[in-house]
C-alpha positions as CSV (number, residue, x, y, z in Angstrom):
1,X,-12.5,-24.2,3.1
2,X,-13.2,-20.6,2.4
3,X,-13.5,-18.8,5.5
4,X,-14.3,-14.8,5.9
5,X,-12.4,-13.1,8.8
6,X,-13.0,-9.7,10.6
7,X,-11.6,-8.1,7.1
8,X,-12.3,-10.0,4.2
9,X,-10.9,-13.3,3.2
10,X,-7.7,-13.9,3.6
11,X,-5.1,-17.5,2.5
12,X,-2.1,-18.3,1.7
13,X,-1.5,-18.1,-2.0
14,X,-1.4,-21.8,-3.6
15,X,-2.8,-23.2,-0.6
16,X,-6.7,-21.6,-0.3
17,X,-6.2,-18.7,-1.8
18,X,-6.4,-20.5,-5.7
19,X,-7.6,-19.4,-8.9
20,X,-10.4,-22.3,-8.1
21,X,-11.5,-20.7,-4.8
22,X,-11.5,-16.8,-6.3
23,X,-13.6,-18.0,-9.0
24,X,-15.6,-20.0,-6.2
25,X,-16.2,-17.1,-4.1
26,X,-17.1,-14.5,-7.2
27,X,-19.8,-17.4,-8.8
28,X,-21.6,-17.1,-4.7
29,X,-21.5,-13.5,-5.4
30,X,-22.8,-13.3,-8.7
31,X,-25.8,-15.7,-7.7
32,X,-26.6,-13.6,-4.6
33,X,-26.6,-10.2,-6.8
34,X,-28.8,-12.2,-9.0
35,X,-31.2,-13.0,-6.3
36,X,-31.4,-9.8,-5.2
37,X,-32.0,-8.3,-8.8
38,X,-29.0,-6.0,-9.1
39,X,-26.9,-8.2,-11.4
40,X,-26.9,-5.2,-14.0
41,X,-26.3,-2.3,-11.7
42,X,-23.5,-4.5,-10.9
43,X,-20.2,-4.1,-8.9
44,X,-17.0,-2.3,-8.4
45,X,-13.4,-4.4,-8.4
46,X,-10.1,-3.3,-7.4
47,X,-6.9,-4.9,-6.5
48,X,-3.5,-4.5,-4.8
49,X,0.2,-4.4,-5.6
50,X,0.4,-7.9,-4.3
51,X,1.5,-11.0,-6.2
52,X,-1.4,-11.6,-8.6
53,X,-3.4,-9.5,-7.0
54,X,-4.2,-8.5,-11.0
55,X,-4.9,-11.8,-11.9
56,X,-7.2,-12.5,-9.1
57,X,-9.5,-9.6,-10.3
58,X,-9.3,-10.7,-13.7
59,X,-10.4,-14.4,-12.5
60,X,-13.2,-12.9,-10.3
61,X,-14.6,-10.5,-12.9
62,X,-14.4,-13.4,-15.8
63,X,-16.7,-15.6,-13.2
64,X,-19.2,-12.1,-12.6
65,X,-19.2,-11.8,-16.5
66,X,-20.3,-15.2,-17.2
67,X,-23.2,-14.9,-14.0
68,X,-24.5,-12.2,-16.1
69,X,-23.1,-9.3,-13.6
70,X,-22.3,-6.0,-14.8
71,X,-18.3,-5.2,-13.9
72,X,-16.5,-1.8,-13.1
73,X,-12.8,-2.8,-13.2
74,X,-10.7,-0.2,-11.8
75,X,-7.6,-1.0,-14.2
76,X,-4.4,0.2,-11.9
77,X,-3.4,-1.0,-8.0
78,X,-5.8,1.5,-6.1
79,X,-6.4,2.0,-2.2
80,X,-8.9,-0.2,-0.3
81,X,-11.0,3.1,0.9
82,X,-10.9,4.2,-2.8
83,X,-12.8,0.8,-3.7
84,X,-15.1,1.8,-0.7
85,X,-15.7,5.2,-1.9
86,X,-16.1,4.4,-5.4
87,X,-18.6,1.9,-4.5
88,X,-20.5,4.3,-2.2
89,X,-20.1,7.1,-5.3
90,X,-21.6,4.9,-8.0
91,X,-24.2,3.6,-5.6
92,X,-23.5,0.6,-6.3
93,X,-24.9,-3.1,-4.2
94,X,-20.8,-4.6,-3.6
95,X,-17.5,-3.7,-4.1
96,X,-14.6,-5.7,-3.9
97,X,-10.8,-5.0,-3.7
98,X,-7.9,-7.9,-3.8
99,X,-5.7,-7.8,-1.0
100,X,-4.6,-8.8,2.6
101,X,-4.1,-5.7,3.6
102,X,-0.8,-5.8,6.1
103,X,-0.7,-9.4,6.0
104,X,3.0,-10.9,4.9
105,X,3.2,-11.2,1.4
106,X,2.8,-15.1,0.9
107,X,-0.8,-13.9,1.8
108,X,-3.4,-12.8,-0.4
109,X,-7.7,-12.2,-0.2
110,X,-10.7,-9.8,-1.3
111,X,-12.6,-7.4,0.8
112,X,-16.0,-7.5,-0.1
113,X,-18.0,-4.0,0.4
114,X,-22.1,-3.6,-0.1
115,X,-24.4,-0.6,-0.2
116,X,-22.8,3.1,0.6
117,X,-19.0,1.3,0.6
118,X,-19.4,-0.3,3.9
119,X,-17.6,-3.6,5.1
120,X,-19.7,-6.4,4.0
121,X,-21.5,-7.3,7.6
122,X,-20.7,-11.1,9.2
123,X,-24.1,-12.5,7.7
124,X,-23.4,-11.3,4.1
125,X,-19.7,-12.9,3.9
126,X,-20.7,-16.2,5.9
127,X,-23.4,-16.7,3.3
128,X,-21.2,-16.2,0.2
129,X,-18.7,-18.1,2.0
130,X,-20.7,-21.2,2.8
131,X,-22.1,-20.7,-0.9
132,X,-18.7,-20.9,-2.5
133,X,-17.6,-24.2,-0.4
134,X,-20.6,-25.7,-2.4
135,X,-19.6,-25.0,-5.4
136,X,-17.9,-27.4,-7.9
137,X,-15.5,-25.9,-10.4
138,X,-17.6,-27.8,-13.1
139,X,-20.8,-25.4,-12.6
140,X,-18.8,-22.2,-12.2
141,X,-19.2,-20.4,-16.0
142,X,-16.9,-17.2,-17.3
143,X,-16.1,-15.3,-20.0
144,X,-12.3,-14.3,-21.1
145,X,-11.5,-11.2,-19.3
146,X,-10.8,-9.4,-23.1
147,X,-14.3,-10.9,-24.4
148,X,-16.5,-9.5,-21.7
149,X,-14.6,-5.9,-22.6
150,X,-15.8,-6.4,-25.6
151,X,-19.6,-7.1,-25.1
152,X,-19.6,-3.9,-22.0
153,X,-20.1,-6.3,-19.2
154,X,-16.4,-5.3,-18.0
155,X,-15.9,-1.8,-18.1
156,X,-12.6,0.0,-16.9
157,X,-13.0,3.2,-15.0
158,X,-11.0,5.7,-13.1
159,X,-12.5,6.5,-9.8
160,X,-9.0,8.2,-8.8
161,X,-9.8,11.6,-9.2
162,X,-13.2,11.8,-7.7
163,X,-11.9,10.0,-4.6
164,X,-9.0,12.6,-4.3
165,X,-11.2,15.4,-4.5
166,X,-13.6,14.1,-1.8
167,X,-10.7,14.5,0.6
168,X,-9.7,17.7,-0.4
169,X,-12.5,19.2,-0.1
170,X,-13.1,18.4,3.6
171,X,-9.3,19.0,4.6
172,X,-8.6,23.0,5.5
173,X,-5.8,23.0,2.4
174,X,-5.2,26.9,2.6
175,X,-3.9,26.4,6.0
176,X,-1.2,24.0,5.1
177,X,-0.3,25.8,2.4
178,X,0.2,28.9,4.9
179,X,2.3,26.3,6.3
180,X,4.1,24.4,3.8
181,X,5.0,21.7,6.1
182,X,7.9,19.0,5.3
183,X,7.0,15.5,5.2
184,X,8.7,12.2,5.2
185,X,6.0,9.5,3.6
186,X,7.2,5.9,3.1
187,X,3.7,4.0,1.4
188,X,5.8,0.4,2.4
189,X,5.3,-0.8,-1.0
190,X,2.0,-0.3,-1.3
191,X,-0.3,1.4,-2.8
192,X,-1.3,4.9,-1.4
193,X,1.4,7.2,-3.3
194,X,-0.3,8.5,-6.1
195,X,-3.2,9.7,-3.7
196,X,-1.0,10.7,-0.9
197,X,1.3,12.9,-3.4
198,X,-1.2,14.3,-5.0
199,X,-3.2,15.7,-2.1
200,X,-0.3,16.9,-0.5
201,X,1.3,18.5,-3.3
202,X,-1.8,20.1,-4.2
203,X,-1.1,21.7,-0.4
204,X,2.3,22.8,-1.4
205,X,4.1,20.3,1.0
206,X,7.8,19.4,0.5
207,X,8.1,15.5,0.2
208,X,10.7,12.9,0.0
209,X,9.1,9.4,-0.4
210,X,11.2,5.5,0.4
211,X,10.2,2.6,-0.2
212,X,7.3,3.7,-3.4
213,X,8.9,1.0,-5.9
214,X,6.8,-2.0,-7.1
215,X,7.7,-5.0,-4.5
216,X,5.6,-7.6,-4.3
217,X,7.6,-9.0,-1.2
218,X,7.3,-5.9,0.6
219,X,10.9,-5.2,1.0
220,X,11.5,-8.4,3.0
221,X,9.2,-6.7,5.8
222,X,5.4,-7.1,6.5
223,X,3.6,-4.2,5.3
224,X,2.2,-3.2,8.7
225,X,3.4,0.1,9.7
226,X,4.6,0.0,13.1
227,X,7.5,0.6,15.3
228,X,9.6,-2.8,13.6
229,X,9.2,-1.7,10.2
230,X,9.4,1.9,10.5
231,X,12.3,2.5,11.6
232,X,14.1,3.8,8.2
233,X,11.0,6.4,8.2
234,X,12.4,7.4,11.7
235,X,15.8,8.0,10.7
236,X,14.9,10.1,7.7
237,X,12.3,12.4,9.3
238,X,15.6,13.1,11.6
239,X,17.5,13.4,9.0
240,X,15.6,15.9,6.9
241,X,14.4,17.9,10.2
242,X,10.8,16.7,8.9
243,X,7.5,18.3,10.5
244,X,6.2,14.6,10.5
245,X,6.6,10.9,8.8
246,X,3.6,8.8,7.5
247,X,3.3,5.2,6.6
248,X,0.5,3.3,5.4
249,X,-0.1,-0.1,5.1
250,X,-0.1,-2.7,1.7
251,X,-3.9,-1.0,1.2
252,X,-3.5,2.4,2.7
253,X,-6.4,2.0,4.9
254,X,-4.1,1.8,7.8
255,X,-1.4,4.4,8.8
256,X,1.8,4.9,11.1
257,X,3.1,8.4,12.4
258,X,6.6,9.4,13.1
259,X,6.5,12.7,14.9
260,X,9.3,15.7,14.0
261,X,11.9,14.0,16.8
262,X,11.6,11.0,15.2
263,X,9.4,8.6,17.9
264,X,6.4,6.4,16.9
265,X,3.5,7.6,17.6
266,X,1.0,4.9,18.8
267,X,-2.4,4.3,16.7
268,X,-4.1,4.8,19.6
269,X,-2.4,8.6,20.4
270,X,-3.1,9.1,16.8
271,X,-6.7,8.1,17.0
272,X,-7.2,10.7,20.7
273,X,-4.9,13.0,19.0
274,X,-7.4,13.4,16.2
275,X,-10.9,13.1,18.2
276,X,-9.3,15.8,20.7
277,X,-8.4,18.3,17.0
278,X,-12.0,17.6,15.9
279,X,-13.6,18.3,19.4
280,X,-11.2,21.8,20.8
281,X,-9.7,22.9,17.7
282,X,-13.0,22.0,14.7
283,X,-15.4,22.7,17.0
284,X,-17.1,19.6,16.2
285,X,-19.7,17.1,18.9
286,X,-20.1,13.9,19.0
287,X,-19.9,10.5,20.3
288,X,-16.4,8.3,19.8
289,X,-16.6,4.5,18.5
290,X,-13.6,2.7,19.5
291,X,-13.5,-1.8,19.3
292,X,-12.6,-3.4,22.5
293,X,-8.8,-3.8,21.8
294,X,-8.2,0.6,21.6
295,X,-7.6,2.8,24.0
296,X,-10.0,4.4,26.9
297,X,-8.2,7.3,26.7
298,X,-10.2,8.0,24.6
299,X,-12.9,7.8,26.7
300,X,-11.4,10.7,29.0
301,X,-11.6,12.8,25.9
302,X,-14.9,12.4,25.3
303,X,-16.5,12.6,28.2
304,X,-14.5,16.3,28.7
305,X,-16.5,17.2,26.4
306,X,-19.8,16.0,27.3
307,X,-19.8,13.1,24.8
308,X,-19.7,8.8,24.4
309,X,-17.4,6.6,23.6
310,X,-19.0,3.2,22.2
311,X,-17.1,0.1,22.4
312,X,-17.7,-2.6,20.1
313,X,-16.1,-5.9,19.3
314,X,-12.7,-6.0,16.8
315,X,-14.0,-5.6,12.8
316,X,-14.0,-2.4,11.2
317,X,-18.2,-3.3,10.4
318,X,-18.6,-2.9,13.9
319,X,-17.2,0.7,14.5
320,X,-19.1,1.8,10.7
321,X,-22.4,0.2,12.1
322,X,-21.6,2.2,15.6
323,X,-21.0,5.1,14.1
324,X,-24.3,5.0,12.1
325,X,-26.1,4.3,15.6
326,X,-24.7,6.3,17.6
327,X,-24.4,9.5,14.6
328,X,-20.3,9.9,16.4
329,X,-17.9,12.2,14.5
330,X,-14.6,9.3,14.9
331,X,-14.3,5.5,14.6
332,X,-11.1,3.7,15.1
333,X,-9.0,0.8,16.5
334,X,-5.3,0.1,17.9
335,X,-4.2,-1.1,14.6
336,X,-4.1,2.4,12.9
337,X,-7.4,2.4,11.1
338,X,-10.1,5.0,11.5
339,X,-12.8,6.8,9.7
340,X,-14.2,10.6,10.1
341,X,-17.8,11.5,10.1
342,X,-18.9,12.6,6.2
343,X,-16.1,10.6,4.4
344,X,-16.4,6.7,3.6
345,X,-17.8,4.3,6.5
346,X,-14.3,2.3,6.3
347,X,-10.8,3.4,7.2
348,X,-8.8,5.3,5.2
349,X,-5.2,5.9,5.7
350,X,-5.0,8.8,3.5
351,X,-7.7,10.7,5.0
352,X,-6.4,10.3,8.2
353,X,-3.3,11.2,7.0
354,X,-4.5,14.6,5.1
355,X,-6.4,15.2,8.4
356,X,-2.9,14.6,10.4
357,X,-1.2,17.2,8.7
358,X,-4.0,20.1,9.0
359,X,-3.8,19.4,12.4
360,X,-0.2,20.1,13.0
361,X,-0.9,23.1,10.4
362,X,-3.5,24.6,12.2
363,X,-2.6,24.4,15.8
364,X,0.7,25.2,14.8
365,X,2.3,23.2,17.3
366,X,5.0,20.0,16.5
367,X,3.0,16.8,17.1
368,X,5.1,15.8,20.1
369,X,3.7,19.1,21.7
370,X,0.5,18.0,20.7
371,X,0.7,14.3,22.7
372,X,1.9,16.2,25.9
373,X,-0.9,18.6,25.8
374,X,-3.1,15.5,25.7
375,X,-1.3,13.7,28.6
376,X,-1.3,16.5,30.2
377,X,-4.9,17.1,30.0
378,X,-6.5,13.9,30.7
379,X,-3.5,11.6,32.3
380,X,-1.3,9.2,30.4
381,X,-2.3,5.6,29.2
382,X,0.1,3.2,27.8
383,X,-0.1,0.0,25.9
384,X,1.4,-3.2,25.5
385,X,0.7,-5.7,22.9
386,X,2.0,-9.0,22.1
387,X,0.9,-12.1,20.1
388,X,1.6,-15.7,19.4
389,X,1.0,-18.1,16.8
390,X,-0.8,-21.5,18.0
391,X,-1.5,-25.1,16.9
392,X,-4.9,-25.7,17.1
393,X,-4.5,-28.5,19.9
394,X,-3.3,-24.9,22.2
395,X,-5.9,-22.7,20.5
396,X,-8.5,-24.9,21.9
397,X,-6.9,-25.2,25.3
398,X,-7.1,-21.7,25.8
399,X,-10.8,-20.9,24.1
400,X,-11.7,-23.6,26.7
401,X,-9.7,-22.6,29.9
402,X,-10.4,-18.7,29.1
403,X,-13.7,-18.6,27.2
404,X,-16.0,-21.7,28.4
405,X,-14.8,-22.5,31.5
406,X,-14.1,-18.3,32.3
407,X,-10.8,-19.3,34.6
408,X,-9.0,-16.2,35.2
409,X,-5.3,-15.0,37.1
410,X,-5.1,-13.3,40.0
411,X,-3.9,-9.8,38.7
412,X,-3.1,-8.4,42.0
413,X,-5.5,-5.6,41.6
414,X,-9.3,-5.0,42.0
415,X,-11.4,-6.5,38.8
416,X,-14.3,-4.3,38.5
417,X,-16.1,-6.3,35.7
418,X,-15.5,-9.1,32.8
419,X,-17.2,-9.2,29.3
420,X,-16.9,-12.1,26.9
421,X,-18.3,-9.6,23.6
422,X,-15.3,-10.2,21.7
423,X,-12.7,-12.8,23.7
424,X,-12.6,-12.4,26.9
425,X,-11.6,-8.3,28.8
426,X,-10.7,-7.5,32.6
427,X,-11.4,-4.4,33.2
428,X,-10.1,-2.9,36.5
429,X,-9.5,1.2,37.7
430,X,-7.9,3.0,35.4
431,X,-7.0,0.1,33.0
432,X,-8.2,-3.3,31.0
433,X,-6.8,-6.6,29.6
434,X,-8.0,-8.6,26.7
435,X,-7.2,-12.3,25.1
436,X,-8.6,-12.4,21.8
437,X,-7.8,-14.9,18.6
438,X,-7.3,-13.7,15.5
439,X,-10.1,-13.3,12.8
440,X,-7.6,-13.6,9.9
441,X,-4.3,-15.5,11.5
442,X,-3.7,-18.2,13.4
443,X,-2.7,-16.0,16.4
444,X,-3.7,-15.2,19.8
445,X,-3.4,-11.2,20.8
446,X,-3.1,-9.9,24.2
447,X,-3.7,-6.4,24.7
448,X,-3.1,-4.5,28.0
449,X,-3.5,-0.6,29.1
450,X,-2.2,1.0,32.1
451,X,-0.8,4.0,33.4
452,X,2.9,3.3,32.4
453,X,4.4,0.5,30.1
454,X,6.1,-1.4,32.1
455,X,2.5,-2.2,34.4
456,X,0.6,-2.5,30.9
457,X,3.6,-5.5,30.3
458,X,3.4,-6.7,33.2
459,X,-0.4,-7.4,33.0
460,X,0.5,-8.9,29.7
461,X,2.8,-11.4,31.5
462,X,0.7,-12.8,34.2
463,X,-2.1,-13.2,31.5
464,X,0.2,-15.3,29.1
465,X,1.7,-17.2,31.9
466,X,-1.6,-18.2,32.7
467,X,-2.5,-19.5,29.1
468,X,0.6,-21.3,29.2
469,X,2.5,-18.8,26.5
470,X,6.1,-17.8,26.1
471,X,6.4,-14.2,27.3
């Protein structure tokens, strides 16, 4: 069955994620744009540098072309948040991009965007998804990719530029060229070089790039940038007495930091790091939107200054939507995505990126300086994380243990209150715990923040001991 996660559809090529099931989930599409009478204004399709990533746009806009539905084929591997912006530039109804993101490689799925390049919401992709599962192959019409070209229902265009400059003209360039910082960038095989290069050459950085070649594998890694897979970025920011390294994910709409001594630095220190730049150094105000897995440092931040911080449940929809409500200046989450106020509603890796190095640029300060002046200020909070995959015989043990029959540990400290908005979260003084499944994996996540590490773990530990998981 098709099934639409927190981001996107995602399935394991040859087993769900078919050429039947692509052109399945484009012919619900195409019949919804028709309902809704904007068949002709059409939609926006981009894809990935995964295996047939190509190929699955070229399915999906043969199935659009046959329903009728105007296509704007973006015709080399782009970012994810340049599919959301083109969409939002062209005002168009939906956008789509091929790609699971930082998924391992054996996956592959489409992101579906609508109105003003915003993640399609939870009603609009269980629709289309319970639309496609009715579908038989036998009703599902197309035209050949290089037929449709010809009549003008596909047409290929090149949003790259516009997207570029969008950036650039809300990042303070002349101050990093003052400062003609050094920078490490490793794009994990992905696809946010050409961007990335441009803006920051346009800055008069000085780059060295790894890991930019065409691997549809990844290098043998999974194409989430974090402390595992990062570790050749380390060595080389060392190595080159870089100002800072950045990684982005198989999509660029996530990214990893590597500071000048060569440490990871957390997507959650990035996120404070950049609210706290936007806030003292920007001058900016205005509420934070964080999902229930990220940091409450952030919190501390914000209310310094007289501001929220909205917490919503996991899904990138959820912090755009919060944002919108709310009118805040940041969105993020733990996993290194997050959006500023005036750019796309979705996270964009590059952005955040750009933003990351006029920071360091204007506050003239190393970025480890930075993270101690934020400790400093408002107290230290530290993560731990850890995940496991399940059978579905343990998945439902622990949805009905945890989540129906609310059975908790004893944590040895105070629990102040419990929500059940997105799994199930403890929160207690001065820290929280969450169990949450996975919306695109088979996977349970438990998340923990505390003063140091090593209580954050330990928090972890007496939660997965209690749900009966190997810790």
């Amino acid at each position: 069955m098709i099934e639409f996660g927190t981001g996107g559809w995602r399935a394991i090529i040859g087993d769900l994620f078919t050429r039947e099931n692509i052109r399945r989930v484009a012919c619900a599409l195409a019949r919804r744009m028709q309902r809704e009478g904007v068949a002709d204004i059409g939609m926006c399709i981009g894809y990935d540098r995964r295996f047939l990533s190509r190929e699955s746009a070229i399915w999906f806009s043969e199935v659009m072309a046959g329903e009728g539905v105007t296509i704007h084929f973006v015709n080399l591997a782009a970012p994810t948040p340049q599919l959301m912006f083109t969409t939002k530039h062209m005002q168009l109804p939906y956008g789509a991009e091929v790609t699971a993101s930082h998924n391992p490689a054996i996956y592959n799925g489409i992101k579906l965007f609508t109105a003003g390049g915003r993640d399609a919401s939870k009603d609009v992709t269980d629709a289309i998804g319970a639309e496609a599962n009715a579908i038989s192959p036998e009703e599902i019409r197309s035209i050949p990719f290089d037929a449709a070209r010809k009549q003008g229902i596909i047409r290929f265009i090149d949003p790259r530029d516009a997207y570029l400059d969008s950036i650039m003209a809300q990042i303070d360039m002349e101050a990093i060229r003052a400062r003609r910082p050094r920078i490490e960038l490793d794009p994990m095989y992905g696809v946010s070089l050409t961007g990335l290069l441009t803006i920051l050459y346009t800055a008069r950085c000085d780059i060295d790039v790894i890991n930019d070649r065409h691997d549809a594998f990844f290098g043998g890694h999974l194409p989430a940038p974090n402390p595992d897979t990062l570790r050749d970025l380390q060595g080389i920011v060392t190595d080159h007495h870089a100002d800072i390294g950045i990684a982005t994910d198989g999509d660029a709409d996530r990214l990893g930091i590597i500071d000048e001594r060569g440490n990871y630095v957390p997507a959650n220190e990035v996120l404070v790091l950049l609210y706290h730049y936007l806030l003292k150094y920007k001058g900016w105000r205005g509420a934070a939107v964080r999902n229930i897995a990220t940091t409450h440092l952030l919190d501390r931040v914000a209310a310094a200054y007289g501001q929220e911080c909205i917490e919503v449940p996991v899904g990138f929809k959820h912090i755009s939507a919060g944002m919108d409500r709310h009118d805040a200046i940041i969105g993020g989450e733990s996993s290194g995505g997050l959006t500023v106020k005036g750019h796309i509603s979705g996270k964009d890796g590059l952005y955040a990126a750009s933003l990351l190095v006029e920071m360091i640029c204007v506050t003239r300060k190393p970025l480890s300086a930075l993270v101690q002046e934020l400790y400093d200020t408002y107290g230290e909070m530290h993560m731990a994380e850890f995940d496991w995959a399940l059978t579905e015989e343990a998945k439902i043990d622990i949805q009905r243990r945890i989540l129906t029959e609310k059975q908790l540990p004893d944590f040895g400290i105070p629990v102040e209150k419990v929500s059940y908005m997105d799994g199930c979260k403890v929160y207690f003084e001065g820290g929280w715990i969450i169990v949450r499944f996975s919306g695109t994996e088979p996977r349970v996540r438990i998340f923990a923040e505390l003063d140091t590490h090593e209580n954050a773990r330990a928090l972890v530990k007496t939660m997965a001991d209690f749900a009966g998981l190997p810790f």
